[in-house]
Each structure stands twice: as C-alpha cells, then as structure tokens.
C-alpha positions, -999 to +999 in steps of 0.1 A: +621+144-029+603+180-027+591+184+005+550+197+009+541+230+006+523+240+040+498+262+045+492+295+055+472+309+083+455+334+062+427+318+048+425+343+017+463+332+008+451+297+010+423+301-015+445+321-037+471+296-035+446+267-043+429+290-071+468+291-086+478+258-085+446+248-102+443+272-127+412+283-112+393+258-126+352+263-132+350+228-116+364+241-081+340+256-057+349+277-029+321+287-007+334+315+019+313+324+046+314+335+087+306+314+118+302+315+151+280+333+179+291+362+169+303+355+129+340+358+142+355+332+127+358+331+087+360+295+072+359+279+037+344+249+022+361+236-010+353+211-034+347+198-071+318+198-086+311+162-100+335+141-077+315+155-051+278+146-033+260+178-030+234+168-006+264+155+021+277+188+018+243+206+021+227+190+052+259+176+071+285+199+059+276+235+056+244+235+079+264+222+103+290+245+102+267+274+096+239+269+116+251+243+145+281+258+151+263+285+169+241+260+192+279+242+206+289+272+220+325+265+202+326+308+194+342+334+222+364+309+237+398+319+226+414+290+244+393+264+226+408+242+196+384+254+169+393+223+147+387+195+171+357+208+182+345+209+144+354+175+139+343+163+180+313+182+178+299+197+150+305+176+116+281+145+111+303+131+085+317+099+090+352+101+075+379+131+089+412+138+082+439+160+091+453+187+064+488+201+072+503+207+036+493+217+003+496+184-015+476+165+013+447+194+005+449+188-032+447+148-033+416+158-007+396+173-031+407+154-061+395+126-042+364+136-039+364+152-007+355+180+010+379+206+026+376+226+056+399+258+061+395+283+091+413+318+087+440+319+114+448+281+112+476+262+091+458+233+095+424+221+079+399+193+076+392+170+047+355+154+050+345+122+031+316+136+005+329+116-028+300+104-048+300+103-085+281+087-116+293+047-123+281+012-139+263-009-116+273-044-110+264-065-138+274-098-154+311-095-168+308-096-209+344-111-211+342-141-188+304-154-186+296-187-174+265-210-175+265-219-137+277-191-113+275-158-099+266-134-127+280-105-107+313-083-123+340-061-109+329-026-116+350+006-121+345+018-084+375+001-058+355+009-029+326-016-045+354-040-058+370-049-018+336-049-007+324-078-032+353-094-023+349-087+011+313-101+009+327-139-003+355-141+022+343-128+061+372-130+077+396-105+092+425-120+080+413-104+046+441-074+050+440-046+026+471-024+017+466+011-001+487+026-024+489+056-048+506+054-076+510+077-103+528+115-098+493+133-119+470+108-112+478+094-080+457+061-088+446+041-060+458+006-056+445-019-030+464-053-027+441-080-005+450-110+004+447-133+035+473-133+061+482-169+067+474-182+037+497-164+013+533-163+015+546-133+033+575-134+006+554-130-020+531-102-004+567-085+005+578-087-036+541-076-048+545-046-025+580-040-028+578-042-068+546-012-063+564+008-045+593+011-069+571+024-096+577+055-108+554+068-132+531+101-145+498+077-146+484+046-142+448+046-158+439+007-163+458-023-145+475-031-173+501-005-169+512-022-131+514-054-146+539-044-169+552-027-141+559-053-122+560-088-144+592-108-135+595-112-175+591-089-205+602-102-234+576-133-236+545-141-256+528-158-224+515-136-193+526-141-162+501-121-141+463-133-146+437-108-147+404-115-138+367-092-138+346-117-120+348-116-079+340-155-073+378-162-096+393-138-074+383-151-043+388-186-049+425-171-058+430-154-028+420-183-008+444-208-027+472-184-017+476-158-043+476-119-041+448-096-056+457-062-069+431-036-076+430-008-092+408+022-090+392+029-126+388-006-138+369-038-134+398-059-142+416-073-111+452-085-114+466-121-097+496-130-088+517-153-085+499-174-118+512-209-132+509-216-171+480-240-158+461-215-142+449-198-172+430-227-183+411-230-149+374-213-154+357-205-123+329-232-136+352-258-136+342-254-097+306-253-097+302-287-121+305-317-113+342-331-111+341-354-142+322-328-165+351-307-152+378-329-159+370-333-196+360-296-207+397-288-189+412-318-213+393-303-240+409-266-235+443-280-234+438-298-271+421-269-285+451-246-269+472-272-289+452-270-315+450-235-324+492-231-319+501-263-344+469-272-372+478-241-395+516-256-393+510-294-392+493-285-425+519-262-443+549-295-429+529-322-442+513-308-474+548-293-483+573-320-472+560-347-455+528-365-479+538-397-478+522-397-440+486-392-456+461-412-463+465-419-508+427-411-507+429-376-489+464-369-505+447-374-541+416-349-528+441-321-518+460-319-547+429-318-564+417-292-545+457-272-550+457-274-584+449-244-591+460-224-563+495-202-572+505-199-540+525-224-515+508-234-487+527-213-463+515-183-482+482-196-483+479-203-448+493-163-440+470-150-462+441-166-446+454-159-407+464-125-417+424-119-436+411-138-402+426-114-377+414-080-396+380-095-395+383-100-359+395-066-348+373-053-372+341-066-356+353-056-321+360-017-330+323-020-353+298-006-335+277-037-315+247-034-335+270-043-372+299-057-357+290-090-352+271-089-386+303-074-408+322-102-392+304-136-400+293-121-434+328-111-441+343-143-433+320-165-451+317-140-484+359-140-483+361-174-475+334-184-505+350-162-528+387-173-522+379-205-530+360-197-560+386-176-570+416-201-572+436-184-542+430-207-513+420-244-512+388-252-492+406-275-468+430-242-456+398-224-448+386-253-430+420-257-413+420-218-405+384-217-395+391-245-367+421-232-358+400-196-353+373-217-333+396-236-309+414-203-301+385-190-280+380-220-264+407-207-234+387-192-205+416-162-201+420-140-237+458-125-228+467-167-232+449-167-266+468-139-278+497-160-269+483-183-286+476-163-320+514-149-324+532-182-316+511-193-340+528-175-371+563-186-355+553-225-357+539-219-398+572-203-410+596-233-392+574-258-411+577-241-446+612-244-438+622-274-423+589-294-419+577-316-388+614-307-380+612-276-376+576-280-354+594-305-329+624-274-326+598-251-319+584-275-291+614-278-278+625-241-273+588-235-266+589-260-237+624-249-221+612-210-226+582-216-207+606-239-184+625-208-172+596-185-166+589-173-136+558-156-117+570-135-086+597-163-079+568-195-085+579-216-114+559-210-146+551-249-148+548-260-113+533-284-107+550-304-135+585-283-135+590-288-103+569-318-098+545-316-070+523-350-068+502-333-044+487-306-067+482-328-098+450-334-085+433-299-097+458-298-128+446-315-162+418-329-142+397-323-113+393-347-088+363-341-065+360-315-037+359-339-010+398-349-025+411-317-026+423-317+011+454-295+007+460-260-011+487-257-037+517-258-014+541-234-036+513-205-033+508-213+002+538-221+025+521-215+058+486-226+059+482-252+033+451-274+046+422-267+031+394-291+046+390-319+070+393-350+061+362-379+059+341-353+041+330-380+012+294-393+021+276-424+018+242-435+018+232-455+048+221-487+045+187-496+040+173-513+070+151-547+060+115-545+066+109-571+087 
C-alpha cells in the first residue's frame, strides 16, 4: 500500500501541489489571504465550487478567520498552537477535522469540505461546509403502496440514516462507515441494531466490504454483486429496497441495511426466497386481506414462470388432458398458424419484452402510450394475420399481467428468464420435461445461500416458528417471536396477552 503524501510547511508548495494533482481545475477555489493582529500569519481556504455552501464559508468561515481572528488575541504569541486555537476559538462550524497528509486533504474537499492551511504548519483543518443541489423526499415510483408512508430514500446518505433513524430511536441503531472505491471513494454506511442481528452476519457483511477492491462504485448494485454468496443464479440473494418503513421493519427483524451514497436504493441482507414476496402493506392491512393478496403473489409468481409452457406441453403432446370442447376451439383457432406452438409462444414473449423496454427508455409523456397501442395493434394484427392464435396472446398477456404482481422487480426478472427455460423443455419433452425443471429448480434454490441463511428457510430447514408470517399472515398480536435464523440473540418481539376483548356488557338492571 502507498503510504500518504504529507504536507509541507510552505503554504505556497501546498497550493501548488493541490493545483497539480488536480489539474488545476476551474472548480477549485483557493482564496489566499493574511491574518492576525498584525497580518503575520498567511492562511488558505480551499474548496469546490458546487459541493460547497457558500454562505457557511462566508459568514462562519472566512469572517471568522479574517476578522475574529484579530479580536482572540491568537497573533504575537509564538508559543501559542495557531491551529487549536482556530478550531477552540475562532471557527463556528460544527464539524473539524485534523489534515496531516495529502490524500486526507483531497477526500476533504471532494467531500464537500472546506480546508484550512496556515503557512509554516504541515498540518491543516478540514471544516464541514458540504451543501449541494438534490431531490427531496418523495413517494418512491417503484414500490408505491395504497396504505403507508409515502416517503422514499433519496440520493443524499446523510438524509437516508436520518429517515431511518427517525423510525427506529434507539442507540442500539449502530452505524459503520466505509469508502469504497480507489477514484470515487463512495460512502457506505451499514446500520443495524446491536442485539438484534447476528454479530456473525454483521462480521461477514463487513468483512465481504472491506475486501472490495474496485475503481468505483456509483449505484448499490455494483456491492451487491460484490458481495452476493452466489453468482451464477437467476434469483437475487440481496433485497433492495427505496422505501424507509421496508427497511426498518428489516432491520428490526434482524437483518443488515447497506447504504450507499448516490442512490435511493438501499440493499438487505441476509434475504430468504420468501422475503421478496413480503410488501410493506402486507403490515398495515388487516391480517386476513394480507394473507390472501400474499397467496395471490405466490400463484401469479407461478403463474407467470409455467402458463406459456403448460401451453406449448399440452397443445403439443399432451391433448388428450383437454376438455373435447376447448380442444376442438384451439385447433380451430391453429389452423392456420405455420408455426408450432413453441415458436409461437417465443415470438410473442420475445415481441412482449421489446414493447416493455421500449416504453421504459420512451420518454414519460409517449411511453406509456407506444406501449399499450403497440401491444394491442401487434396483438390484433398477428392474429389477423395467421401468425399467432388468439388464445397464445391471451396466454402471453396473462402471463405479462401476473409478472408484475411481485412487490420486488429483480424476482420478476427471475421470473421472465426462467421463463424461456421452462417453454423449450416442454417443446421437447412435454409435462416431462416441466416436472424436471421443477425439480432442478427446487434443489437449485435448495442450495442457495444468503450470507450463510438458507435460501428457503423457513421450509428448507423447517422452522414451525416462522411459518406464521410465511404464505400467510397471522395477526400482530401472534407474531410474538422474530425469525430466529436472522436473529440469534434477541428473538422476542412482544409480550405476550396483547389480543383484546370487549368487556362484557353489564345488564341494566
């Protein structure tokens, strides 16, 4: 590792050394000027233009260094420690730090802050004075919900821990920095709450951070690729998340929050295959409306991964399992298509998912527009045309519809490319050939694992004690205990006796 560059005691071979290792970029002001009693001492304030606030610097920056510096008497004292005093005495900002080395003075001011250099010393003093242009907090446009907090993760960190920090009040909220990244030197804050998750578990996430080695890290999608237990797998093994309220209720169920500076999308960990099916509204219902919109995600996930190839198995191999009636009224409707169903069925996936990406890179105002009409005019005129039958666009169309159903997009990407898998074993080997892919399905997910938690817990290994937030939701009052595998230490949740009652009427006498 290179050790840090220190600096000089010449303040002019500072500045030129900060001017060429910069380029002397425009952005980069340095503001030279004289203090003291008696202007003896010669100091520089440096800083970015943009990153920076102005005002901070103007009124509690350089007027106090300029114009109070005089009033503390700190000049004509040779004995005195110039830069204490500045920071004891004269700075009114509320954030100082020590600069020693070169590298510590550059992340300073590309971090928004201000830096302090006095000509003699080989120290200097970074003041907090970031302050630039973001969105406010707004409802997230990915992950809406009827009943809930309509506030969203932002692109600031500081706002992102302090949302999170507004839901859970308690100091066993612990935060741990990083910065990750050799040219961007992103900041990463991992929260979580000591006695509730597994040390383990905070000691992998950490461990796994550290070990990244890396030029950049612009969006949290780079660490979780980073740090995933497994690569080569459709299904995602780190949830992401952009509304605070899922995060919290994470955090306090055990698992680990990872943030990252530049995006509203906050990464969780550990995650079961059940998780992703879990909306934060599930919560804020009641139990039994709960219960069956989760029961309905699970069909449509099923759904969307098997209609196109229980259609292709039993159209191509199996029709003695239909109806005579709707077997008659398909091949009426295939008479006249060339193509066999598998290539039907691609051809209409294949037309569905251009149509999709294309109406999310459209501009907003025609997207939406370009989409619908595009599916219904292709639709109409494939069917017109002889190269489809009406009931694959129907079949294609549902299977579209139940793939948005899942609360968390990454699963219903999954979703989309096992798709194609399942059509081609059917137009080779049938309801065979489904049941196989199952089967390898099934023992693939099986053998997953999510920072060391079993993918399918809490079926694979079962745990009879968290079925009862799993396919259903049983009421609050019921769910006394955490997920034990997240949690090892603290795993109560509630008291117990929390169901009420109404009391009795009393009789009028």
């Amino acid at each position: 590792m290179k050790s840090a560059k220190p600096l000089f005691n010449n303040l002019q071979r500072n500045v030129q050394e900060i001017k060429n290792l910069t380029g002397n970029s425009s952005d980069i002001t340095i503001r030279l000027f004289y203090s003291g009693v008696a202007n003896d001492f010669e100091m520089a304030v440096i800083y970015i233009k943009g990153l920076t606030d102005i005002n901070v610097i103007n009124n509690d920056i350089m007027k106090s260094l300029m114009s109070d510096a005089e009033k503390k008497s700190i000049a004509g004292r040779a004995e005195c420690n110039l830069l204490a005093m500045i920071k004891d005495r004269i700075l009114s900002v509320s954030n100082i730090t020590d600069i020693d080395n070169m590298d510590m003075l550059l992340s300073a001011l590309f971090s928004g802050n201000t830096v302090i250099l006095v000509d003699g010393w080989k120290q200097g003093i970074s003041a907090s004075s970031s302050k630039w242009e973001g969105r406010g907090v707004e409802e997230p446009s990915s992950q809406s919900v009827i009943r809930g907090p309509k506030e969203g993760f932002v692109e600031s960190l500081g706002i992102n821990i302090a949302l999170l920090r507004r839901k859970i009040k308690s100091p066993n909220l612990w935060v741990v920095d990083r910065k990750i990244g050799r040219v961007t030197q992103t900041d990463v804050a991992v929260m979580y709450v000591k006695g509730i998750a597994n040390d383990k578990v905070v000691e992998e996430v950490l461990e796994r951070l550290d070990n990244i080695d890396t030029d950049s890290i612009l969006e949290s999608g780079y660490i979780e690729e980073f740090i995933q237990d497994e690569t080569f797998t459709p299904f995602p093994t780190i949830a992401n998340s952009e509304r605070p309220d899922t995060v919290a209720g994470a955090i306090l169920e055990g698992q680990i929050a990872i943030l990252v500076d530049g995006t509203p999308f906050v990464l969780l960990a550990p995650v079961t295959f059940f998780r992703f099916f879990n909306a934060s509204e599930d919560y804020y219902q009641r139990y039994d409306i709960a219960s069956f919109l989760r029961i309905l995600r699970y069909m449509s996930f099923l759904i969307s991964i098997l209609l196109p190839s229980l259609y292709i198995a039993i159209t191509t191999f199996h029709q003695e399992m239909l109806p005579t009636t709707l077997l008659i009224s398909l091949a009426a409707q295939r008479e006249g298509v060339p193509f066999p169903a598998f290539v039907e069925a691609m051809a209409m996936e294949i037309t569905f998912e251009v149509l999709r990406e294309a109406g999310i890179r459209m501009p907003k105002a025609i997207g939406s527009a370009i989409s619908i009409v595009g599916a219904l005019v292709l639709g109409q005129a494939a069917v017109q045309a002889g190269l489809v039958s009406a009931a694959m666009v129907i079949v294609v169309s549902f299977t579209a519809i139940s793939n948005f159903i899942a609360p968390a997009f990454n699963m219903s990407i999954a979703a989309r490319l096992i798709r194609f898998g399942f059509m081609f074993l059917a137009a080779t080997l049938g309801l065979f050939g489904v049941m196989s892919g199952l089967i390898a399905l099934l023992i693939h997910l099986a053998g997953l694992r999510s920072f060391g938690i079993p993918y399918l817990m809490p079926l694979s290994p079962l745990i009879p004690a968290n079925l009862k937030d799993l396919l259903v939701r049983v009421p609050w009052w019921a769910m006394l205990k955490r997920p034990r595998l997240y949690s090892q230490e603290n795993n109560v949740r509630q008291g117990t006796s929390l169901k009420s009652s109404p009391p009795f009427r009393k009789k009028e006498e």
